[in-house]
Each structure stands twice: as structure tokens, then as C-alpha cells.
C-alpha positions, 0 to 999 in steps of 0.5 A: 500500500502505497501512503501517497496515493492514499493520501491523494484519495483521502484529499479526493473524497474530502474535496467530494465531501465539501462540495455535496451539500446532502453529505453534510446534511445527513451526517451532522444536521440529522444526527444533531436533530434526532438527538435533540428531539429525542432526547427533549422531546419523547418522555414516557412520564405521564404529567399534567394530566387535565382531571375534572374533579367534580365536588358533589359533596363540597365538606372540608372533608371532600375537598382534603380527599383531592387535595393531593392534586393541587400543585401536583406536576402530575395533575391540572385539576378543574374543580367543577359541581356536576358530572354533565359539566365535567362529560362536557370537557371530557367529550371536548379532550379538555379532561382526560379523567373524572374524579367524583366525589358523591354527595354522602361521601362524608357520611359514608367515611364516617362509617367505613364505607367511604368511595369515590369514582374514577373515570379515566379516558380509555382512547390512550391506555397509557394516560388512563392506566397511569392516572389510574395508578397516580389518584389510588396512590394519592388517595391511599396518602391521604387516607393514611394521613388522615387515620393518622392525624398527619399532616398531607406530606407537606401538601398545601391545605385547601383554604377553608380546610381544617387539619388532619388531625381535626378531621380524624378527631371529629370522625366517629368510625373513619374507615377506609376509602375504595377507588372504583374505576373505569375506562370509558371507550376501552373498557378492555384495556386492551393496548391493541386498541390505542396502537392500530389506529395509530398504525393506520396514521403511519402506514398513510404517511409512508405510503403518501409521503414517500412514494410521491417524494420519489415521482418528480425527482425521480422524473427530474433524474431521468430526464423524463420531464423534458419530453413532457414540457415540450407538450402542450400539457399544463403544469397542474395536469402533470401534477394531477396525472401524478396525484390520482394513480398514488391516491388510489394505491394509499387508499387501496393500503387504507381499507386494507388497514380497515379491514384489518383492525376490524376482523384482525385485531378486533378493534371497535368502530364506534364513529361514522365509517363516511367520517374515518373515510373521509378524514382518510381522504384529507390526509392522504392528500395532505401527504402526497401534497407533501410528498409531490412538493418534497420532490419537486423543489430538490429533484434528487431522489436520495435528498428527497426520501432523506427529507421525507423522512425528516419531515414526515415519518419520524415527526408521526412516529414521535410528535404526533400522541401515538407513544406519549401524551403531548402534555408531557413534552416541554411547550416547545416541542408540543408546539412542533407538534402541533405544526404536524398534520400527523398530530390532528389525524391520529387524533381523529382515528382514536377518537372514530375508532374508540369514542365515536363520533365527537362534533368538536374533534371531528370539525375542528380536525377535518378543517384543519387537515382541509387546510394542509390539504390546500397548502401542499397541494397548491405548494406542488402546484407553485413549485412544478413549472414548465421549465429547466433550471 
């Protein structure tokens, strides 16, 4: 082996690298991305969890019960007086748990048969299972403390509220409190259900995204597109030519999905098919939208899946609620997220799927996803001309 020519290759391939942008691009600005996003913004903590607490029974002694929820960074409690109120802001998603504390609540502890009823959220098991575990636990505290006669591990009273040790002095017989809980929308608990209709979201992203990130670039390359400019086809007729065939082939891959979370994985459909098919529609063209501009503003096939997965797959898997709840990433991060049309899908399908049909989801996300539909669409449209760079 000679050192002087390796020496001269080695100097080659370094003038190569310079000169190539995408080399660059993948080997430090991807790594740099990936490790600040995953390491800021995935967190498998389930924190702020939005609870409507609903005081039937408004006694000092009720309202010490919940008192674990204040300034808890795993709670943010909205104290409201009737269960329909708090199934208003459940159906809203402004609440992911009911606690209710009946009005004989504090007749009932007197005589040892003290309970409250837990209603937890079942579209994301994970949220439900550990808010499930966080008020037990918070509850068995208080309970302790209060046989006791303790203070509530240094928790800040509830104005108005009397001590521990008032309270236990006053109890004739203080017995124990019991959680009943249930999951609405899951009451199997079953994880499968959560997951499929995010699956769904992914396989869409990929098969729109990708697929079309590849068509104009790879059109670019080959040098097909010249022979059509010289035609007296437009602009927009090339870009819907491109449109149809690839919308048609993601929602042949759709329906297989459907059908395979409904006879497969036995997943409930408690919404409107016509919705789930039309929401469907709308991201499907958000992401050959998406795939179609991708492609067409680099024309290099390598740097266009190299973006699409940048800007599509990695942001659905990670941004968009399918692993971890929003609310527990930093506002930053939930913000990006919130940029992602992934995020307003994935939301539509799990509550179709699960809660039904929810008029403030359902209008609220299809408009959004119209939207994007529009803006990728007519941003394909803006950046595919008729003429060579």
C-alpha cells in the first residue's frame, strides 16, 4: 500500500465531501436533530394530566380527599359541581379523567364505607392506566394521613380546610376509602386498541409521503420531464396525472388497514365509517401534497426520501400522541407538534375508532387537515413549472 496515493484519495473524497451539500446534511444536521428531539422531546412520564374533579359533596372533608392534586406536576385539576359539566370537557379532550366525589361521601367515611369514582379516558391506555395508578396512590396518602392525624406530606391545605388531625378527631368510625374505576371507550384495556389506529396514521404517511417524494425527482433524474414540457400539457395536469394513480394505491393500503383492525385485531368502530373515510381522504392528500412538493423543489431522489423522512415519518412516529401524551413534552416541542398534520389525524382515528363520533374533534380536525390539504397541494402546484433550471 502505497501512503501517497492514499493520501491523494483521502484529499479526493474530502474535496467530494465539501462540495455535496446532502453529505453534510445527513451526517451532522440529522444526527444533531434526532438527538435533540429525542432526547427533549419523547418522555414516557405521564404529567399534567387535565382531571375534572367534580365536588358533589363540597365538606372540608371532600375537598382534603383531592387535595393531593393541587400543585401536583402530575395533575391540572378543574374543580367543577356536576358530572354533565365535567362529560362536557371530557367529550371536548379538555379532561382526560373524572374524579367524583358523591354527595354522602362524608357520611359514608364516617362509617367505613367511604368511595369515590374514577373515570379515566380509555382512547390512550397509557394516560388512563397511569392516572389510574397516580389518584389510588394519592388517595391511599391521604387516607393514611388522615387515620393518622398527619399532616398531607407537606401538601398545601385547601383554604377553608381544617387539619388532619381535626378531621380524624371529629370522625366517629373513619374507615377506609375504595377507588372504583373505569375506562370509558376501552373498557378492555386492551393496548391493541390505542396502537392500530395509530398504525393506520403511519402506514398513510409512508405510503403518501414517500412514494410521491420519489415521482418528480425521480422524473427530474431521468430526464423524463423534458419530453413532457415540450407538450402542450399544463403544469397542474402533470401534477394531477401524478396525484390520482398514488391516491388510489394509499387508499387501496387504507381499507386494507380497515379491514384489518376490524376482523384482525378486533378493534371497535364506534364513529361514522363516511367520517374515518373521509378524514382518510384529507390526509392522504395532505401527504402526497407533501410528498409531490418534497420532490419537486430538490429533484434528487436520495435528498428527497432523506427529507421525507425528516419531515414526515419520524415527526408521526414521535410528535404526533401515538407513544406519549403531548402534555408531557416541554411547550416547545408540543408546539412542533402541533405544526404536524400527523398530530390532528391520529387524533381523529382514536377518537372514530374508540369514542365515536365527537362534533368538536371531528370539525375542528377535518378543517384543519382541509387546510394542509390546500397548502401542499397548491405548494406542488407553485413549485412544478414548465421549465429547466
Amino acid at each position: 500500500m502505497s501512503f501517497r496515493r492514499l493520501r491523494a484519495l483521502i484529499y479526493k473524497e474530502c474535496l467530494q465531501l465539501t462540495r455535496d451539500p446532502s453529505s453534510f446534511f445527513i451526517g451532522l444536521v440529522i444526527p444533531a436533530l434526532l438527538i435533540f428531539l429525542i432526547g427533549f422531546g419523547m418522555s414516557m412520564d405521564v404529567t399534567h394530566i387535565p382531571t375534572a374533579v367534580v365536588l358533589e359533596d363540597s365538606s372540608p372533608t371532600a375537598r382534603s380527599v383531592v387535595s393531593f392534586m393541587n400543585e401536583s406536576p402530575y395533575f391540572s385539576p378543574r374543580y367543577v359541581t356536576s358530572m354533565q359539566e365535567a362529560k362536557q370537557l371530557m367529550d371536548e379532550r379538555r379532561a382526560e379523567a373524572i374524579l367524583r366525589i358523591p354527595g354522602d361521601f362524608s357520611a359514608r367515611l364516617s362509617e367505613g364505607r367511604g368511595k369515590v369514582q374514577l373515570i379515566t379516558y380509555g382512547v390512550d391506555t397509557t394516560i388512563a392506566n397511569a392516572t389510574t395508578t397516580y389518584v389510588q396512590n394519592g388517595i391511599a396518602r391521604w387516607q393514611q394521613s388522615y387515620l393518622s392525624g398527619t399532616a398531607i406530606n407537606g401538601a398545601p391545605a385547601i383554604a377553608g380546610t381544617p387539619s388532619s388531625t381535626t378531621l380524624a378527631a371529629s370522625s366517629v368510625a373513619p374507615g377506609s376509602v375504595t377507588v372504583d374505576s373505569r375506562q370509558w371507550f376501552n373498557d378492555a384495556n386492551t393496548s391493541t386498541w390505542m396502537f392500530i389506529p395509530g398504525l393506520i396514521v403511519i402506514v398513510m404517511t409512508l405510503v403518501g409521503v414517500f412514494l410521491t417524494a420519489l415521482v418528480m425527482a425521480r422524473e427530474w433524474e431521468r430526464g423524463t420531464l423534458e419530453s413532457l414540457f415540450v407538450t402542450p400539457m399544463h403544469a397542474a395536469e402533470i401534477v394531477f396525472a401524478k396525484i390520482i394513480p398514488y391516491f388510489g394505491v394509499a387508499m387501496i393500503g387504507f381499507f386494507i388497514c380497515l379491514l384489518s383492525a376490524r376482523y384482525v385485531y378486533e378493534v371497535p368502530i364506534e364513529g361514522s365509517i363516511f367520517l374515518i373515510l373521509f378524514a382518510s381522504v384529507e390526509y392522504v392528500l395532505v401527504a402526497i401534497g407533501m410528498g409531490l412538493t418534497i420532490s419537486s423543489v430538490l429533484k434528487n431522489q436520495f435528498l428527497s426520501c432523506q427529507l421525507a423522512l425528516l419531515v414526515s415519518l419520524l415527526p408521526t412516529i414521535m410528535l404526533s400522541g401515538f407513544i406519549f401524551d403531548l402534555r408531557s413534552v416541554p411547550t416547545a416541542v408540543n408546539i412542533i407538534s402541533h405544526l404536524m398534520p400527523a398530530t390532528y389525524y391520529m387524533d381523529l382515528l382514536k377518537s372514530l375508532f374508540l369514542a365515536g363520533n365527537n362534533p368538536v374533534i371531528i370539525y375542528k380536525n377535518c378543517a384543519i387537515l382541509a387546510g394542509y390539504a390546500v397548502l401542499f397541494i397548491g405548494l406542488s402546484l407553485l413549485v412544478t413549472r414548465k421549465r429547466l433550471d
